[in-house]
C-alpha positions as MATLAB code, in Angstrom:
seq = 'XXXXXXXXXXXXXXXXXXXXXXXXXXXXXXXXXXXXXXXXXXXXXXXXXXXXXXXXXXXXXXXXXXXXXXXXXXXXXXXXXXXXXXXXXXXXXXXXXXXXXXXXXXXXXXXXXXXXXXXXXXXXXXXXXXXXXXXXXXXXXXXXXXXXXXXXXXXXXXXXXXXXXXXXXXXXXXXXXXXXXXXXXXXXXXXXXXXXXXXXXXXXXXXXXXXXXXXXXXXXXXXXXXXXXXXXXXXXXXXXXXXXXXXXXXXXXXXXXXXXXXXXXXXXXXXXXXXXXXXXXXXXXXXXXXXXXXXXXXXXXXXXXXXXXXXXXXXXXXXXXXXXXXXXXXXXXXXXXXXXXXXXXXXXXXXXXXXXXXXXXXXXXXXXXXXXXXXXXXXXXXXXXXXXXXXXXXXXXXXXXXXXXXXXXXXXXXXXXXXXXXXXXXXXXXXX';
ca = [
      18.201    6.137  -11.288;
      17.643    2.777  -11.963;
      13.877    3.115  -12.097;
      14.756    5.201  -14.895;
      17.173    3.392  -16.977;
      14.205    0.762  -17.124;
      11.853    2.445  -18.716;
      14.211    4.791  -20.808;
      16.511    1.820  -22.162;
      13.375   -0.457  -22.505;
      12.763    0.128  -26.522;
      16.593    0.312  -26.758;
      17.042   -3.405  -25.600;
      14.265   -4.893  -27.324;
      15.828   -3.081  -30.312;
      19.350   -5.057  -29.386;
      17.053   -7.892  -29.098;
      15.456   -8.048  -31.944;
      18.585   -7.596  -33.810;
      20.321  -10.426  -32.219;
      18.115  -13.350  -31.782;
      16.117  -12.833  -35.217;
      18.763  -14.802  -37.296;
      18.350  -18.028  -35.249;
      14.918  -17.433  -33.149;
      12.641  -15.857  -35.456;
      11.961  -14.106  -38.649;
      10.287  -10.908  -37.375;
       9.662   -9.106  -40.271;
       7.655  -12.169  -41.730;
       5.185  -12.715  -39.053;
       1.999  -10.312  -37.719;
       2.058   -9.561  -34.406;
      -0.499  -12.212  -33.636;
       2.122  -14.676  -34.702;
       4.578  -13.183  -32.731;
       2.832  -13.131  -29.859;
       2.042  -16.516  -30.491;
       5.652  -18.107  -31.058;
       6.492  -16.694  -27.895;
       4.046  -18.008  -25.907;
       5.628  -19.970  -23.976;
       3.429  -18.702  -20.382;
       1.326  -22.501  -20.152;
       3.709  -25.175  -18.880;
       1.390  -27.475  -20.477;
       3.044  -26.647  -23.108;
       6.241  -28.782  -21.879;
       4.048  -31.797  -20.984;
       2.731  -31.973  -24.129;
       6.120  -32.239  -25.248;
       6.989  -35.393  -23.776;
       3.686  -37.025  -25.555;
       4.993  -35.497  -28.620;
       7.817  -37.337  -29.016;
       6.797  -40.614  -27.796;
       3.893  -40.325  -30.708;
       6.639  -38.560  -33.479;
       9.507  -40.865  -32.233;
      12.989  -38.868  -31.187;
      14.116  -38.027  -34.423;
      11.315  -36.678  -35.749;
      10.462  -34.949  -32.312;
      13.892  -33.442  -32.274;
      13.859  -31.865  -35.842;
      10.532  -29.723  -34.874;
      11.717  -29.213  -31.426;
      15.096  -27.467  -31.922;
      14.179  -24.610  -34.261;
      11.458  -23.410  -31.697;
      11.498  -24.307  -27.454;
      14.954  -26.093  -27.711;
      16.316  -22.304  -28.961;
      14.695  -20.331  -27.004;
      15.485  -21.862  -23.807;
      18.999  -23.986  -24.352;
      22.253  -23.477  -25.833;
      23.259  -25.798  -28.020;
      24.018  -29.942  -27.635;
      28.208  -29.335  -28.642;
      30.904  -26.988  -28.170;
      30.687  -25.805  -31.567;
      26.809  -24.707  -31.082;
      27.235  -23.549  -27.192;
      30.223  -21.345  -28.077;
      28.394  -19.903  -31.124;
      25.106  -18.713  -28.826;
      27.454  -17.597  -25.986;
      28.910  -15.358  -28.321;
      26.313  -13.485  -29.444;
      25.461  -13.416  -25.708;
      28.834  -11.633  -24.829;
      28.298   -9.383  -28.096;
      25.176   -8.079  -25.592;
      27.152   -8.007  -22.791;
      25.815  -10.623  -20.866;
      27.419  -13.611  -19.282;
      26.692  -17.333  -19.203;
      26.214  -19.252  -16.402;
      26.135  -23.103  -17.652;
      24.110  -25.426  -16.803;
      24.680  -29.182  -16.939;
      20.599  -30.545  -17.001;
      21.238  -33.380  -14.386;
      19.914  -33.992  -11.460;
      17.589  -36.893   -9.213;
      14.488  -36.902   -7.174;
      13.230  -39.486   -5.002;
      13.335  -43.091   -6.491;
      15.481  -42.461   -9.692;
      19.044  -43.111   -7.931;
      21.156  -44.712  -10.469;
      24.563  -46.256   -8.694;
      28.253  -45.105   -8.435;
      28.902  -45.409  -11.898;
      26.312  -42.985  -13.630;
      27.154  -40.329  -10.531;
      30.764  -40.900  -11.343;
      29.752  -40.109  -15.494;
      27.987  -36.700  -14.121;
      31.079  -35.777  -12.333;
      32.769  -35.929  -15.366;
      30.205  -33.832  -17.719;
      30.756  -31.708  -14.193;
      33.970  -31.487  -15.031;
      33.615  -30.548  -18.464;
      31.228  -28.037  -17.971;
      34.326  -26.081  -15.688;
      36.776  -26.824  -18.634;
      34.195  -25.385  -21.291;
      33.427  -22.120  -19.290;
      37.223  -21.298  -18.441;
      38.696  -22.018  -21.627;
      36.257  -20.064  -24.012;
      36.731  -16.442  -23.657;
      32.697  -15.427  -23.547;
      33.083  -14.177  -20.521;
      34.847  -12.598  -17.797;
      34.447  -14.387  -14.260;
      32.251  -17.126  -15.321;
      30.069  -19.352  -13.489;
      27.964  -22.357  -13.798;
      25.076  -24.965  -11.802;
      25.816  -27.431  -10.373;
      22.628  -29.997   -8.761;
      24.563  -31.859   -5.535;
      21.529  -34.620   -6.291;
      23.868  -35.315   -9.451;
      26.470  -36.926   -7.333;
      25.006  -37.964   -4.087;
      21.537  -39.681   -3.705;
      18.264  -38.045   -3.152;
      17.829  -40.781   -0.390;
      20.714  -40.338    1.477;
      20.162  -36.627    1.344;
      16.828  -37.287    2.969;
      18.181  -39.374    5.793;
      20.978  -37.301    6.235;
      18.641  -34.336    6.801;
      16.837  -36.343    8.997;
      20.199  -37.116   10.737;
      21.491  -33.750   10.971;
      18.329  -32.165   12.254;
      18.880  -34.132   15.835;
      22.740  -34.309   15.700;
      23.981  -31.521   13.668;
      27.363  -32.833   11.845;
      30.175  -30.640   12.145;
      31.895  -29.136    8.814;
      35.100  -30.416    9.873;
      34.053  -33.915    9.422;
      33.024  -33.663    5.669;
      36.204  -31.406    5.298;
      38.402  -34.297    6.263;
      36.780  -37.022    4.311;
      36.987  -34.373    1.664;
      40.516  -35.285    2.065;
      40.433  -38.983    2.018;
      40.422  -39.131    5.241;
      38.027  -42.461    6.246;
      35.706  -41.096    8.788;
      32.669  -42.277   10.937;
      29.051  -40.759   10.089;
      27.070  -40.960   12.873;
      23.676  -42.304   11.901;
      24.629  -43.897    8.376;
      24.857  -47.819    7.676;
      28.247  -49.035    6.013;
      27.308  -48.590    2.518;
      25.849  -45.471    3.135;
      28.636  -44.209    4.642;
      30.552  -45.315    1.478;
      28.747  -43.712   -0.647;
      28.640  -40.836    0.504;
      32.429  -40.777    1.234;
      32.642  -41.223   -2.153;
      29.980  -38.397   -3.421;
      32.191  -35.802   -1.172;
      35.573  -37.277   -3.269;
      33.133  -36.130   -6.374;
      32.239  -32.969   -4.955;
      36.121  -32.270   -4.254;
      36.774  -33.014   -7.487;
      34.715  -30.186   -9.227;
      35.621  -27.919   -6.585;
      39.376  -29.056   -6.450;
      39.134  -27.790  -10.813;
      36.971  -24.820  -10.520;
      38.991  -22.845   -7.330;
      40.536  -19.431   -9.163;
      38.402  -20.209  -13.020;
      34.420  -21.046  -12.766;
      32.792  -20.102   -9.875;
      30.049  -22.995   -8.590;
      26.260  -21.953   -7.870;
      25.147  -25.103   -5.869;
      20.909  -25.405   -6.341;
      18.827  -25.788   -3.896;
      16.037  -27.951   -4.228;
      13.384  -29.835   -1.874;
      12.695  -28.881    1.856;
      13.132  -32.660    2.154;
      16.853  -32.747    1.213;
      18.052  -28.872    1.276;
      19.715  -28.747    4.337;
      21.545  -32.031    3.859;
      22.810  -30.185    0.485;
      23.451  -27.003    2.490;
      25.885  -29.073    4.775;
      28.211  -30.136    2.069;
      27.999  -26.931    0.281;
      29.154  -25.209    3.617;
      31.667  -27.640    3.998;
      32.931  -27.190    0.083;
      32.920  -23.536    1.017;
      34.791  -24.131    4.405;
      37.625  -25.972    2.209;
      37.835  -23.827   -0.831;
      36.655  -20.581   -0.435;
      39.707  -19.198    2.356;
      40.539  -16.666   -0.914;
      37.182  -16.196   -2.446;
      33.946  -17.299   -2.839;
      33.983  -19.930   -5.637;
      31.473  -22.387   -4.490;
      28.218  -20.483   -3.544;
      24.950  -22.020   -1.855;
      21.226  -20.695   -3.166;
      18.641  -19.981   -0.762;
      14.860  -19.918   -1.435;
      13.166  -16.870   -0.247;
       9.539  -18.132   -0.795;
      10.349  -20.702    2.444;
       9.775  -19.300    5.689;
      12.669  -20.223    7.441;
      14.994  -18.670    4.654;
      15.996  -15.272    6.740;
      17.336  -18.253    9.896;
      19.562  -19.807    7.374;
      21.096  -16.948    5.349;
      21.998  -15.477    8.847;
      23.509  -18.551   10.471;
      25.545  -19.279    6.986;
      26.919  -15.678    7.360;
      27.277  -16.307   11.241;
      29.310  -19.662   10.057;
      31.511  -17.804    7.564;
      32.684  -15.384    9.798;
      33.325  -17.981   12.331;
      34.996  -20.449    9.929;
      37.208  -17.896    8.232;
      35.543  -18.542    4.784;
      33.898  -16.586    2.082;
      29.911  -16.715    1.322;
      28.549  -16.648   -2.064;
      25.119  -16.180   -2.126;
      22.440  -17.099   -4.921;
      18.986  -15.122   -3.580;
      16.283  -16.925   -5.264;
      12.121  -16.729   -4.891;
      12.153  -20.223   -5.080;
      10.502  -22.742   -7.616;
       8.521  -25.542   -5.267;
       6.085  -23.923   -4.193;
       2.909  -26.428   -4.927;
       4.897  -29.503   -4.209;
       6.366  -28.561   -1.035;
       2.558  -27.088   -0.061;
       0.910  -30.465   -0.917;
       3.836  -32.796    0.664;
       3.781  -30.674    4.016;
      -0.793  -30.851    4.331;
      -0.185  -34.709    3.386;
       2.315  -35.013    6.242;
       0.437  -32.965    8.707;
       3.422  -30.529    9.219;
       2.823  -26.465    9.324;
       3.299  -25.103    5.796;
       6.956  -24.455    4.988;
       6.124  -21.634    2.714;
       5.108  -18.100    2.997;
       1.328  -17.122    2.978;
       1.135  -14.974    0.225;
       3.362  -13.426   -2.413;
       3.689  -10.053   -0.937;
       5.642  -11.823    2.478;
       7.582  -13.755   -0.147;
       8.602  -10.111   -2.152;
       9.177   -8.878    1.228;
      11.126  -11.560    2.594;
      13.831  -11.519   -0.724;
      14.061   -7.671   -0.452;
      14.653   -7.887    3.216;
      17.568  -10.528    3.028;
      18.738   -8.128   -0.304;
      19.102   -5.662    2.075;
      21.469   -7.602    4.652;
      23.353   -9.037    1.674;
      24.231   -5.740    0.166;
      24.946   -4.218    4.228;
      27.263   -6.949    4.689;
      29.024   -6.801    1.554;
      29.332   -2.886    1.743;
      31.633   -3.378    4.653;
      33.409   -6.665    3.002;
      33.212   -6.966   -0.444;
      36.220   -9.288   -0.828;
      34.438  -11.710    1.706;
      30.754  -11.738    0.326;
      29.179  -12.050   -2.528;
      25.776  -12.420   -4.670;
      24.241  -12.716   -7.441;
      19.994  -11.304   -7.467;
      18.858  -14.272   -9.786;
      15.612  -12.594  -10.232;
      13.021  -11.696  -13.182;
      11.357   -9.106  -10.660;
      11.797   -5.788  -11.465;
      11.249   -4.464   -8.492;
      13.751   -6.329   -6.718;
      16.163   -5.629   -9.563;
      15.509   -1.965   -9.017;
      16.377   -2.075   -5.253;
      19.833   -4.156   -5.574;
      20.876   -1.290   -8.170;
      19.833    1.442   -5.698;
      21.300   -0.311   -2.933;
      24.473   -0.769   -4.777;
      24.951    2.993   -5.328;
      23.923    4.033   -2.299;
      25.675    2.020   -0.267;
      28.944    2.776   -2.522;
      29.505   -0.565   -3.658;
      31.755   -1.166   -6.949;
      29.074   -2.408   -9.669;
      32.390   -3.567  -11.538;
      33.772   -5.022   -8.755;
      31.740   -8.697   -9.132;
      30.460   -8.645   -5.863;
      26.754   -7.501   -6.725;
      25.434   -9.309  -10.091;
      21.825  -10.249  -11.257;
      21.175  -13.136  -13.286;
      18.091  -14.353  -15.556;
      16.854  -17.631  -17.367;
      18.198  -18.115  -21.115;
      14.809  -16.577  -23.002;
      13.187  -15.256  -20.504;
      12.858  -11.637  -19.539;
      15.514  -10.011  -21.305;
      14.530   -6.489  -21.436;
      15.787   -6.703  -17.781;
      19.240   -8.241  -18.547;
      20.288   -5.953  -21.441;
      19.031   -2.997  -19.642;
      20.805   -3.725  -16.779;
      24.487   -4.725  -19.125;
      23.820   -1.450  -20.647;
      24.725   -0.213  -17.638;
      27.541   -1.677  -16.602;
      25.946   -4.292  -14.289;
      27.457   -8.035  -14.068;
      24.353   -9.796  -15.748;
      24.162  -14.085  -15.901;
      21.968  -15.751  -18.015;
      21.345  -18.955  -16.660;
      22.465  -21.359  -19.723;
      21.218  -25.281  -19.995;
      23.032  -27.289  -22.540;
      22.925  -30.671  -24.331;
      20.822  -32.986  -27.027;
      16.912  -32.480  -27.114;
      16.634  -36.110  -25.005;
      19.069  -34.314  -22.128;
      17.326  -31.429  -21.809;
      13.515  -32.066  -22.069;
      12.976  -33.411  -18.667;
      15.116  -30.171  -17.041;
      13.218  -28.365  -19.175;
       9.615  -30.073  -17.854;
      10.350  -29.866  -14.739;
      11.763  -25.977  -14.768;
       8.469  -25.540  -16.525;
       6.745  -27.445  -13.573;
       8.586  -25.231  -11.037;
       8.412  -21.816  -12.648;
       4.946  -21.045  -13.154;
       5.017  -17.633  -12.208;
       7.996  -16.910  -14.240;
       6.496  -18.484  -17.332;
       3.680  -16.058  -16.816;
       6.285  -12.928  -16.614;
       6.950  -13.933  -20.276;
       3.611  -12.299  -21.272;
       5.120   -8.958  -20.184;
       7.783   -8.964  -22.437;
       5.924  -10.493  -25.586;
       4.041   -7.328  -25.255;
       7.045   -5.319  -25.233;
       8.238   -6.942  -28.251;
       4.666   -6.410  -29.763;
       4.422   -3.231  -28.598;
       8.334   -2.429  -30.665;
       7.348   -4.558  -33.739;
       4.189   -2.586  -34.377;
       6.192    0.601  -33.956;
       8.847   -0.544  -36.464;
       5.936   -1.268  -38.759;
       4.287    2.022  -38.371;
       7.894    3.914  -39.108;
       8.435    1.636  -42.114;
       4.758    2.150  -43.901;
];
């Protein structure tokens, strides 16, 4: 059925579309189709590097003034309140929800000290306020990047730490609490500060429980399963009556199918709820190049295909498991793949789960393949669009370095310029 409703609904959604986006994106009816196809263009993440030589050659004013009528609206909400809760309306007009994201986060070598952490807690903070006091959406959600609040270094070390001696939930749980507790492994001042990032972490949880429910990202092989430890832990502390802090996990890594079991294994054991965010994963040339110049065995699967195979696969338990529990588990397909999209709707009616219940949902990039999220709102699915926010400054690296990541998801972009092509010539036929 669902097979179906893609290709009947296609022309229908680009028609929604069209209609929608052409007051602030683009004057259709004024450009050629070779224009067209240009403006949306947006396949080459060159594109975004260029950017960043743009504006140090235009200065930021000047940079930001071209910028925002073209990339910054495709791809980002708005820098205020006033201009986030505008676009997330005409979002919810299409039935489609927003999932906010703040566009912070750290790598290696750019830790900044308590006090900028402590200032991303707070735009934390106010990115639960903003998405459970607007009504755009029922059961919202949002990003959250742990590397925000706790250093990049210490989550290396710690995953170094945990790897040998494996830290028990219970312990993060309690300094969770304010409880002062010894980490095995960590100096004094690491030990502080990471006392400290858990207090943050608390925080957002602590203000979210029962109103926004938290997708943690995953990130490096490096750091993940440092980040996966205090996610489980959030999730062992505030998810006894649902799942509102969630943990991603990266499909195009080998060792994804281990993890996903054990976290389910740990739920059961640990009386909590799992929320689940089934990604392909974003890394892939990085963590390839990092793991040859560290003589290690590749982390990532051989080809494609055993990365398709491995998300449809741990789809598959996902959907089992919440079949028999779907007050317990939960996830969201953050896909652009249609074929995976077509086997989560299958699965969902033939395993007789409630598609209105909010324990299957799919979710997208902002401006990027939304034939597949209006099709799938037309039918009644819960659909995300994954929603960055803030001035041009805030949002050009995040959007660099999601350009950097998401190669092949640029490329999918080509697929549905052609759509729209395909619609705007048609409209142009009918109206000659």
């Amino acid at each position: 059925m669902m097979s179906t409703c893609l290709r009947s609904s296609r022309l229908y959604s680009l028609s929604v579309r069209l209609m929608a986006t052409a007051s602030h994106r683009m004057v259709v009816t004024d450009k050629s189709p070779d224009l067209l196809a240009a403006s949306l263009a947006f396949e080459d993440p060159r594109a975004f590097q260029l950017m960043s030589v743009a504006r140090t050659i235009l200065g930021r004013r000047l940079f930001s003034l071209l910028l925002r009528p073209t990339v910054y609206a495709q791809f980002v909400a708005g820098e205020n309140e006033k201009e986030i809760s505008k676009s997330m309306e005409k979002m919810s007009l299409l039935g489609l929800r927003p999932m906010l994201a703040v566009p912070i986060e750290e790598d290696l070598g750019e830790s900044t000290g308590e006090k900028r952490y402590n200032d991303n807690m707070e735009a934390m903070l106010e990115c639960v306020r903003m998405s459970h006091s607007n009504a755009w959406s029922k059961d919202p959600m949002m990003q959250l990047k742990v590397t925000a609040l706790l250093s990049p270094e210490l989550c290396v070390k710690l995953t170094t730490i945990i790897s040998k001696q494996p830290y028990d939930l219970d312990l993060l749980v309690r300094a969770m609490n304010g409880e002062t507790v010894n980490f095995p492994g960590l100096e004094e001042s690491e030990a502080a500060h990471f006392q400290c990032s858990l207090r943050r972490l608390k925080q957002i949880a602590q203000a979210s429980v029962n109103k926004v429910r938290v997708l943690v990202d995953a990130e490096y092989t490096y750091m993940n399963p440092a980040l996966t430890l205090v996610t489980m832990a959030m999730m062992k502390k505030f998810n006894k009556d649902g799942a509102w802090i969630w943990n991603t996990y990266q499909c195009y890594l080998k060792e994804t199918r281990t993890l996903l079991l054990e976290a389910l294994a740990q739920s059961k054991d640990g009386g909590f709820c799992l929320g689940v965010k089934l990604v392909r994963g974003a890394y892939m040339d990085k963590e390839r190049k990092l793991a040859m110049r560290e003589g290690r065995p590749d982390p990532v699967q051989d080809c494609w295909e055993d990365t398709n195979n491995n998300y449809n696969s741990l789809l598959e338990v996902m959907l089992k498991v919440i079949a028999q529990d779907p007050e317990s588990y939960r996830i969201i397909v953050a896909t652009h793949n249609e074929e995976s999209v077509k086997r989560a709707a299958e699965g969902v009616e033939e395993l007789g789960i409630d598609k209105y219940g909010g324990s299957v949902c799919f979710g997208q990039l902002l401006g990027m393949c939304d034939h597949v999220s209006l099709t799938l709102a037309k039918e009644g699915y819960a659909v995300y669009k994954s929603v960055p926010y803030g001035s041009v400054d805030d949002t050009l690296p995040y959007l660099v370095r999601r350009a950097q990541e998401n190669r092949t998801v640029l490329q999918g972009i080509r697929k549905e310029r052609d759509l729209l092509r395909q619609e705007f010539l048609r409209r142009l036929k009918r109206s000659s």
